[in-house]
N, C-alpha and C positions, 0 to 999 in steps of 0.2 A: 665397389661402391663409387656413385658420380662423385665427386668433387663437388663440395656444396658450398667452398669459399675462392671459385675461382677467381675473383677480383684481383685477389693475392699476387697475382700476374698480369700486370698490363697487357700483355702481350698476348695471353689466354682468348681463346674462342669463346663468348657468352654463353651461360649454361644451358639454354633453353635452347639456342643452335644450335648447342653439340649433342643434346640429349635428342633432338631432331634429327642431328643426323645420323646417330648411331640409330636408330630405329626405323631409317631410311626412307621417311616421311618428312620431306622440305614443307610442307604445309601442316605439319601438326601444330603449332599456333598459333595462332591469326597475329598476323603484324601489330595491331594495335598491342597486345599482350606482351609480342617481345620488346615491344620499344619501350613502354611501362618497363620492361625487367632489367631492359638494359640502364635505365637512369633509375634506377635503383627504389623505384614504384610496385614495391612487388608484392607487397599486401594488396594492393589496389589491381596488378596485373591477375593476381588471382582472381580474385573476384568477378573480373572482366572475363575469363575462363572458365569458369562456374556459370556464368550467365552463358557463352555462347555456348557450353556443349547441351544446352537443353534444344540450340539449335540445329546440332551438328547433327547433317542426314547418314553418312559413313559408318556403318555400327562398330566397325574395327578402332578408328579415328576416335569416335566417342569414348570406347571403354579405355583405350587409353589416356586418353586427356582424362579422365573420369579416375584414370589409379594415380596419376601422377598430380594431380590437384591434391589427391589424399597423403603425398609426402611434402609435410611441410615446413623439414626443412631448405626444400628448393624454393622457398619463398620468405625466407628468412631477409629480415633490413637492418641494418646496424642502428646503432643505439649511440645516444651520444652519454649518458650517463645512467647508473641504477633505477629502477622506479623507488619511491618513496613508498613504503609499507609501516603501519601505525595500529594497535590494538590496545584498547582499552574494557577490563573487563569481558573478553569475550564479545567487543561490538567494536567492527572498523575493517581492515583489511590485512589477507593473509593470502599464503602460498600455499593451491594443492596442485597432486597430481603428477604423473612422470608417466608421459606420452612420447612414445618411439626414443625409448632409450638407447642410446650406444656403446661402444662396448669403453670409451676412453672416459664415460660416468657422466656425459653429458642427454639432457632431456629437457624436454620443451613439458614448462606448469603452467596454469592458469595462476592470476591474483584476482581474488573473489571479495565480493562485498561479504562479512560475514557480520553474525546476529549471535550474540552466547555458542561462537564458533562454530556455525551452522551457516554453511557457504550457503547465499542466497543468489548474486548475480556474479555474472563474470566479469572481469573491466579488461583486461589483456592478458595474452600469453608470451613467453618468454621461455628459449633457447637459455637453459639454466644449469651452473656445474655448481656443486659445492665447494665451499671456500675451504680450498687444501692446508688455509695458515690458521684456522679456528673456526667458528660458529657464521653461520650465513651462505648469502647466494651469491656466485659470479654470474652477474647478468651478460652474457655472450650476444645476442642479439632479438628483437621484437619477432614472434613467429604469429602465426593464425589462431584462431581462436580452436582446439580440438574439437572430438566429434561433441565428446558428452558437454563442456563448457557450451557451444552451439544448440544444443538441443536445450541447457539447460534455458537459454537465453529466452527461444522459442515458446519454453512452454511458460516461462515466467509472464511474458508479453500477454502469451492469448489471457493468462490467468489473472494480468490485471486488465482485458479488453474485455473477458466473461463481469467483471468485478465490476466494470464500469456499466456493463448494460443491465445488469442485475439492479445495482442500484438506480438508472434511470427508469427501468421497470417497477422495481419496488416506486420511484417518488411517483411514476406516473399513475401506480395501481391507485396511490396513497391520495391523491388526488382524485380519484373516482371510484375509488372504495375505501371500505375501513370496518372495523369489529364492533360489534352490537354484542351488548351481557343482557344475556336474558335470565331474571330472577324470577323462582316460583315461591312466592310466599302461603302457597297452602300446604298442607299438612299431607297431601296425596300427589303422585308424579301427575306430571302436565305432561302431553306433548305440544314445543313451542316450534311456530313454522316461522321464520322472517324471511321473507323472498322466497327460493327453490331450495332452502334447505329448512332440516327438521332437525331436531334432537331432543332426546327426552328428558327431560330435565327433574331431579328426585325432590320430594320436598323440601323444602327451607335452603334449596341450595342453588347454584347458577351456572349454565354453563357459556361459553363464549362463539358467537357467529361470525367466524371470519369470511373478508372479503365481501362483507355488505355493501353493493353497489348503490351510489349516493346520488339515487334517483327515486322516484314512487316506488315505494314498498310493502307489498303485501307483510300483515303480522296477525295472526293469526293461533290459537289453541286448543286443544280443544285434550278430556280428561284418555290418559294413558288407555281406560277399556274400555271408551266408548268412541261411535262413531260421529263423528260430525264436532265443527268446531264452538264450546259457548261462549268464541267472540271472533272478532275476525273486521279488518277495519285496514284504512291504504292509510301510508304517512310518507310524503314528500323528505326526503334527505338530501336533497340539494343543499348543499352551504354549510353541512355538519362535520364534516371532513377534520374540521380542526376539535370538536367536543369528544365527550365520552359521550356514548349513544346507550341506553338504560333502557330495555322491553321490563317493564313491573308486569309480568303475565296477571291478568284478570286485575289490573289494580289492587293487587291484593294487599302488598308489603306496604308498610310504613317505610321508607329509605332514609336513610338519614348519612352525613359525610362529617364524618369528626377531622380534630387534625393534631397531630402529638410531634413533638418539638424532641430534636437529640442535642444534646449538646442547651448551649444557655438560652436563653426565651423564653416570650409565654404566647402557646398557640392561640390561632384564633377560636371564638366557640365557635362547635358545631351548629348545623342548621338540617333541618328537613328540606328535601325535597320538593319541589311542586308536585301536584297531582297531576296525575293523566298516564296511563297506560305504555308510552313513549316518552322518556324524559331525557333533554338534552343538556349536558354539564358543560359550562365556558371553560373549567378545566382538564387539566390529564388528573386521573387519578392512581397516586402511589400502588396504594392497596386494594385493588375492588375485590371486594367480599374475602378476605385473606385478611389475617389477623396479623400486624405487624412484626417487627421483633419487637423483643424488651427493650434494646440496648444497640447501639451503631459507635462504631470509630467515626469522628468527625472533626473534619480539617475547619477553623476558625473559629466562631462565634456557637453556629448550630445551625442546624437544617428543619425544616417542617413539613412533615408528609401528611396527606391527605388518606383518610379510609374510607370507603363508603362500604355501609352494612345494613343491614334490616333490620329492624328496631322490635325488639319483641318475638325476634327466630325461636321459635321451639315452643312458645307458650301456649297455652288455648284458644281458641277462635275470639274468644272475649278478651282475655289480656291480651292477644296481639292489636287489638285495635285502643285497646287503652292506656296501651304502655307507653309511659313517657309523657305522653299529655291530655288534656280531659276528655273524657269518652265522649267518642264522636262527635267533638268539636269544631273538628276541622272536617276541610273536605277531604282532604287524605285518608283523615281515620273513618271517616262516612263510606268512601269506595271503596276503603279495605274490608268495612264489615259488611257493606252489601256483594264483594266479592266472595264473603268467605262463607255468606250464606248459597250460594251457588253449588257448592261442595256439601256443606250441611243444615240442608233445610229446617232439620229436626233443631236444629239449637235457638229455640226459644225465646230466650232470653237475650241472646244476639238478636234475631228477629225483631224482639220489642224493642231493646233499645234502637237499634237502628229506627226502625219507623217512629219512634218517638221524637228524636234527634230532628227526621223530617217534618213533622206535624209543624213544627213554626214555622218554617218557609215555602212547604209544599206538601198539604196534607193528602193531594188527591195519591202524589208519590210513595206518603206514609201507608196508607192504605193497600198501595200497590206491592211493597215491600211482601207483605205478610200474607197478600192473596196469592204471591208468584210460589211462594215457600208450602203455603196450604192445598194449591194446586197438582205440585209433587206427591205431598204424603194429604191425600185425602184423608185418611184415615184418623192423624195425630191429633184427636182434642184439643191438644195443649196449643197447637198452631191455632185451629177455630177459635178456642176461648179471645185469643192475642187477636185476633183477626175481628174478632164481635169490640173489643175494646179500645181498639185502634179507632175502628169506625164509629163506633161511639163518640171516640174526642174529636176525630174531624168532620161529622158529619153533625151532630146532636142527636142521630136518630138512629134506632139500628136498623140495620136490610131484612126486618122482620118477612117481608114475602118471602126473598131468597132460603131463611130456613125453611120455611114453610111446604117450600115446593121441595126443601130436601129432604124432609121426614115426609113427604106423599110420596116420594119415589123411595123412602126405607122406611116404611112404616115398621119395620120390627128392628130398627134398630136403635136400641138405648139411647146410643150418644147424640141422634136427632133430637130425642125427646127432651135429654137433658141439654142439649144447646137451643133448642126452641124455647125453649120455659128458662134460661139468659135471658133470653132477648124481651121476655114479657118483664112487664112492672116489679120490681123485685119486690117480695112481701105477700104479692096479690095472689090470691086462690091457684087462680089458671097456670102460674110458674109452679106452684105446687105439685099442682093434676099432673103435668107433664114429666115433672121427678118422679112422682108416682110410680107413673105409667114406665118411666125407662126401668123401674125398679121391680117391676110385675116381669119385665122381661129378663131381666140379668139382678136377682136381688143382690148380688154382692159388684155391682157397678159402682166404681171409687167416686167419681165425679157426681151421683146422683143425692150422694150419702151428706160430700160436703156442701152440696148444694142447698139438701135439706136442713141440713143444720146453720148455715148461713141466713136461710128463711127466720129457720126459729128466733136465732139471734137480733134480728132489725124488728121479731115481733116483742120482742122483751122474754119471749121464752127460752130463758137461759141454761135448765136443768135437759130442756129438749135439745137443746142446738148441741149441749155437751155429748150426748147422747149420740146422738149421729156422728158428731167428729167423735169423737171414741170409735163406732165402729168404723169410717171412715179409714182413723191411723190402722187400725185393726187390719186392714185389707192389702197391707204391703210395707216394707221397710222405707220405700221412698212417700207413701202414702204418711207414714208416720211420723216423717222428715216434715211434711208441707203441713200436717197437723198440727205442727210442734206451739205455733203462734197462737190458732184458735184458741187451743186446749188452757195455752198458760193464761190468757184473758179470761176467760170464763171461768179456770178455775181462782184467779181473785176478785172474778165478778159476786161468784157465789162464797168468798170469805173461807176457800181452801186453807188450812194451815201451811206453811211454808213449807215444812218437811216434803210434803206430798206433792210442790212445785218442785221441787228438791228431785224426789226420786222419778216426777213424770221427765225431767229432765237428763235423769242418769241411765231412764229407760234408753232413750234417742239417740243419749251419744255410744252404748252400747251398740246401737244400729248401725252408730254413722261416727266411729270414734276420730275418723279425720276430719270434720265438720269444724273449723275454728268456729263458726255463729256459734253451735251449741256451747263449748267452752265458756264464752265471752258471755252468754242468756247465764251461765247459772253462775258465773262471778259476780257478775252484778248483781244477781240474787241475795250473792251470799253477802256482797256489802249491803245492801238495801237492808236485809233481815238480821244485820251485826253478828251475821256467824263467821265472818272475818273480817280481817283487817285489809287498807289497802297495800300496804306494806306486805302482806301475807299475798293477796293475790297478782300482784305486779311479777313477784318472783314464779309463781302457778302458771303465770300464759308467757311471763318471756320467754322460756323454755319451748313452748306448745308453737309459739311465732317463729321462733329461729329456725326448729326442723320441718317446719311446713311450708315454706316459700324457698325463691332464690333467694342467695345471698346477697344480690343487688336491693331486694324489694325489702332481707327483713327488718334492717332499720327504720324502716317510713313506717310501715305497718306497726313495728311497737310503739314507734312512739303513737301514732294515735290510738292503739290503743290504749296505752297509759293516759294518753289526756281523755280518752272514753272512760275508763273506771274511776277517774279523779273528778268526774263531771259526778257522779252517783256519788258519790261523800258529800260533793261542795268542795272538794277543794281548785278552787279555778285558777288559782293562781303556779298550780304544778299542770294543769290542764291549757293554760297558755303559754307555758314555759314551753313547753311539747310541741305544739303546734307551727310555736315561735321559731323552734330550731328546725322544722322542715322549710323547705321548698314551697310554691304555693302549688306545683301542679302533683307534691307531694301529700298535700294534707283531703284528709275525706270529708268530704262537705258533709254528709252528717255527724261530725263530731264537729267539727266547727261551727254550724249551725244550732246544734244544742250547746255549745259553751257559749254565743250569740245570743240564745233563748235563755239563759237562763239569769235568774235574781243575781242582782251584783255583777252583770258583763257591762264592760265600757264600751265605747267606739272604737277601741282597738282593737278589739275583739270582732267586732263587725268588720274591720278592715282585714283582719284574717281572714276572715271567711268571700270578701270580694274581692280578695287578690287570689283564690282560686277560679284558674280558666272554665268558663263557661258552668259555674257553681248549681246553677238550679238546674239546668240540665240531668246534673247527675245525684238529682235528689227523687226518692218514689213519690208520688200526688199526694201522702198524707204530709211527709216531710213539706211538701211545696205548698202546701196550703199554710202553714207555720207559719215557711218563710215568703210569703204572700208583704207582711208587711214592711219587709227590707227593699221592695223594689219601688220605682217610681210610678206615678201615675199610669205613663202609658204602656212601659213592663205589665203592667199588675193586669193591665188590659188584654194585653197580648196572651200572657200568660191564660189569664181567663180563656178565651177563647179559643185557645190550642191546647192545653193539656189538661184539661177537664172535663169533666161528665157534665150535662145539666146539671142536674142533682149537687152535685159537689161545687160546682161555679152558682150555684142559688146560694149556698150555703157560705162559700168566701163571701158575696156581698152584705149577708146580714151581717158579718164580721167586722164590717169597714164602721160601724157607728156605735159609738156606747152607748148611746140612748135606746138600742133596740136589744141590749143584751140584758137590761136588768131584768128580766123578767125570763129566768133560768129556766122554768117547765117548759116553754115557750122553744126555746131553741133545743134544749134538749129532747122533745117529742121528734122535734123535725130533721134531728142528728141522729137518731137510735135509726132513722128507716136506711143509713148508710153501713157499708163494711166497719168491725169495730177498729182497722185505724185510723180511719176518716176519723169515728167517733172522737177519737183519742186526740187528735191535731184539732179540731175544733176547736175543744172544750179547751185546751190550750192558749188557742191562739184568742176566745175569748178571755179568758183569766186574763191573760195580757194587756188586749185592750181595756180592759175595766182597773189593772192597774194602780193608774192614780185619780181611779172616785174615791170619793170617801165618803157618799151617802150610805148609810144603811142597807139599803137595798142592794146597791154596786157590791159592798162589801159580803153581803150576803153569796149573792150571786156568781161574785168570783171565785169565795169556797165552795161553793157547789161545784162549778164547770172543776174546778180541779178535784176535788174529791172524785167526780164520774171519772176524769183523764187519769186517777190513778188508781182506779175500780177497774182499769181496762186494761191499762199499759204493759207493755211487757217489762222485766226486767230494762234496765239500762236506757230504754225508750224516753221519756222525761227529761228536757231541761231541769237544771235544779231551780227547784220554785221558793226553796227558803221558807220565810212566816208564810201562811198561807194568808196571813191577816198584813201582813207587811207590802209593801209595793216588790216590782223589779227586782 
């Protein structure tokens, strides 16, 4: 073995001269390296060794300089004192490793940066003997850093220079791109396209578009089994980089961003979203579409996260769009219902309201709503009917040619004949002929039957009109559902014993035993006729209320219904108690409006009913003729003008004067030519205005109109009227 401490001898040949010349190569290290070794630079001489043999052309020369840079302790420097080593916890510095040990127990360690004693960096290495008088290290002199300590170093470096270009990648992506949440708020999978990518996304649920470049972006949908998109539209993301970026696929979803507080606080309320297809959030959002935890560990005070969610996920095409706040109100709930009719044209009743909603600000829109839906399913009646009465309130007139030319191209089909003879004078002969005639073609045709019985009825022939809705309900279980109203007017037009409203009732809901209407028609029956009590029936539907909704809705729902059955006794004061303890975009404008309508309501009670959003909206035309006289002048006019028939807006303005009501056969002749709950809100809303005459004749005449309004009414229909001789 060389001598690895010649120094020990002044007088000694340098080690790098002798190991030169025993190998008989006077040029095995370049001058500069020995002079470095000789003043005792020999970490540094190495180094400078390492560097030239990548230059060394000699292959003999090379591989030698190449073995002997790898003994290191020929490169060993003396130390003036131990290194200092400190460990706390498993984080700080320690001693590994025993590289080219010798046989008198000395070996060269690395001292490592360590982490819960998981060597991370190297710092030096060190010529190291164990202390032969107890515990610890004889530090003998500074050596080279070994192979593995060397590599470790290497791969630590590139590992924080990959770290560092990742993240100038990631902030540069972050800056010219970012994630777009695409929500499908319909009830059937979408495919959503934003830019060049797609993904399918299942109903009621979202998925996430990473790497949305934040530039014009195609967005685009179109339904999972059909071809072609039904929207598709550019939107500029320049500058959005910093928001949350929200695709509402078809504007469907109501969105809404709550915020729930951990720890002490009180969040802020929630708010809806703006409308539009593309919606940009100014903040990060906690939770998008992911339902929080219950409960967080939180350091100070408290934290506040933000969720955003769709407001009405899972419900029907109609409660999604009225959940939360007043049907089709806003413009949010307007594109979500005109979006959800895209998906199902068939749904009717979404159809009307939506075009209804539009009739005040854009009725040619309203119109167009129920044409695009009627267009799909040619076929669905129920669509035509919506569609002749739609255009009736925003046009005055119906598009009598357009049927016309549609029964000359289906002269043998019933449902021409019975939507042509709609659209004629109702009452007159020729609406008649054309029921007839669909009836000569299909005698068991549902719509021809109700049709003709609705005749009978505006003719005062009550025993006939019975007659045909009888066989009408006869003709189907849903047939006997849409009966259910006729039948119960008629049958106390004609002075039916209760019983027999009783069992036509117990027929229906045998039909239809989930139907809460039917429920709620024959309790009120049963108060109105004192075959119980309200005590008795409150306990009867809270049960029927609680297992038939979510359990978010069925508190709102009982209570109005409780303040609905406490309106049929007279007790108004348990009927504004109810109403008092919801919300206003909780309470149903038609119970509020009948506790508004009836004898002995105050102005608080009005105020109930105007503190629900967008109130007469969500009232049916016989309801709104009622409340005709809550609104202001130029309301009352608008009103007029949009959600009325002729017929039914001639008959509001005879309503406006007492002087033109005393004379009961008079308006009553010109009331019976309407459906009977026109009938029925007239006669009402005359009693009212007659009021506070007190001539004879006024007083006459207001018993009348009420005696007709409840000759008609359905059960629970009727403000409480009190004396009929008494005022309010």
């Amino acid at each position: 073995m060389i001598d690895e401490n010649p120094d020990s001898d002044a007088t000694a040949e340098p080690l790098l001269r002798l190991i030169a010349r025993k190998e008989g190569d006077a040029g095995l290290f370049p001058p500069e390296v020995l002079r470095l070794h000789d003043e005792g630079q020999r970490l540094r001489a190495r180094k400078l060794l390492l560097r030239h043999i990548k230059l060394e052309r000699n292959p003999d020369r090379k591989e030698k300089q190449r073995r002997l840079s790898g003994q290191l302790r020929l490169w060993l420097e003396p130390i003036e004192k131990a290194p200092a080593m400190y460990t706390f916890n498993g984080i700080g510095s320690m001693l590994y490793g025993k590289y080219q040990k010798e046989s008198d127990g000395s070996f060269i360690a690395t001292i490592w940066l360590v982490l819960v004693f998981v060597p991370l960096w190297p710092f030096a290495a060190y010529l190291v003997l164990r202390n032969p008088e107890g515990e610890g290290w004889l530090f003998l002199a500074r050596a080279p850093l070994p192979p593995l300590a060397r590599g470790a170093r290497v791969a630590t470096a590139a590992a924080v220079l990959t770290a560092m270009i990742a993240a100038y990648a990631i902030s540069r992506s972050a800056a010219t791109h970012t994630d777009v949440f695409a929500y499908n708020g319909f009830d059937r999978p979408v495919v959503a396209y934003v830019g060049d990518s797609e993904r399918v996304v299942p109903a009621h649920r979202h998925e996430v578009f990473e790497g949305v470049s934040l530039d014009s972006t195609r967005f685009s949908a179109s339904w999972k089994d059909e071809a072609g998109p039904f929207e598709s539209f550019q939107v500029d993301l320049s500058g959005h980089g910093d928001e949350t970026i929200v695709y509402n696929v078809g504007d469907q979803a109501v969105l809404w961003v709550d915020y729930v507080v951990y720890g002490e606080g009180t969040p802020r309320e929630g708010h809806t979203l703006v409308e539009g297809p593309v919606i940009f959030l100014g903040e990060e959002i906690d939770y998008p579409f992911t339902t929080p935890p219950d409960s967080k560990y939180v350091y100070g005070s408290g934290i506040e996260n933000s969720v955003l969610h769709a407001v009405g996920a899972g419900l029907s095409a109609l409660g999604t769009v009225s959940l939360g706040t007043p049907i089709l109100s806003s413009a949010a709930a307007l594109a979500a219902a005109r979006a959800e009719l895209q998906a199902h044209p068939e749904n009717v009743q979404l159809a009307y309201m939506t075009a209804s909603a539009l009739l005040f600000d854009d009725p040619d829109e309203a119109v167009e709503v129920i044409r695009s839906c009627r267009e799909r399913l040619p076929d669905d009646v129920h669509l035509h009917r919506m569609y002749q009465e739609i255009w009736l309130k925003a046009r005055r007139t119906y598009p009598i040619e357009e049927y016309r030319s549609l029964l000359a191209a289906n002269p043998k089909s019933p449902m021409y004949h019975y939507l042509l003879g709609r659209m004629i004078e109702q009452g007159s002969g020729g609406a008649a002929d054309h029921y007839q005639a669909a009836l000569e073609l299909d005698p068991e045709y549902p719509p021809a039957h109700r049709a003709l019985g609705h005749v009978a009825a505006t003719g005062g022939r009550w025993t006939d009109a019975l007659e045909h809705f009888d066989r009408f309900a006869s003709l189907g279980s849903q047939e006997a559902l849409e009966a259910i109203e006729p039948r119960l007017r008629l049958y106390r037009r004609l002075n039916r014993e209760p019983r027999e409203l009783n069992r036509l009732l117990d027929e229906a809901r045998d039909l239809h035993p989930d139907v809460m209407y039917l429920e709620l028609l024959q309790g009120h029956h049963r108060l109105e006729t004192g075959a119980s009590t309200l005590a008795e029936e409150l306990v009867k539907i809270a049960h029927k209320v609680e297992n038939s909704l979510l359990a978010e809705w069925s508190d709102a729902m009982a209570g109005n219904v409780r303040a609905d059955l406490a309106l049929t006794v007279g007790d108004l004061e348990l009927a504004r108690g109810e109403l008092t303890r919801l919300k206003g975009e909780d309470r149903a404008p038609s119970v509020a409006l009948r506790l508004a309508l009836s004898a002995g309501a105050t102005r608080e009670d009005l105020e109930l009913l105007g503190r629900i959003p967008a109130w007469m909206a969500q009232l049916d035309q016989a309801e709104q003729l009622m409340a005709l006289e809550f609104l202001g002048w130029i309301d009352r006019e608008k009103a007029l003008q949009t959600w009325f028939g002729a017929n039914v807006a001639a008959i509001a303005r005879l309503l406006e004067t007492p002087d033109g009501l005393v004379d009961a056969d008079s308006l009553i002749q010109q009331v019976s030519q309407e459906y009977l709950g026109a009938q029925v809100a007239a006669y009402v809303a005359a009693a009212r205005k007659l009021a506070d005459e007190t001539s004879p004749e006024a007083v006459r005449a207001r018993r009348a109109y009420i005696e007709e309004a409840r000759s008609l009414a359905l059960p629970g229909e009727l403000p409480w009227l009190g004396n009929v001789e008494g005022g309010r």
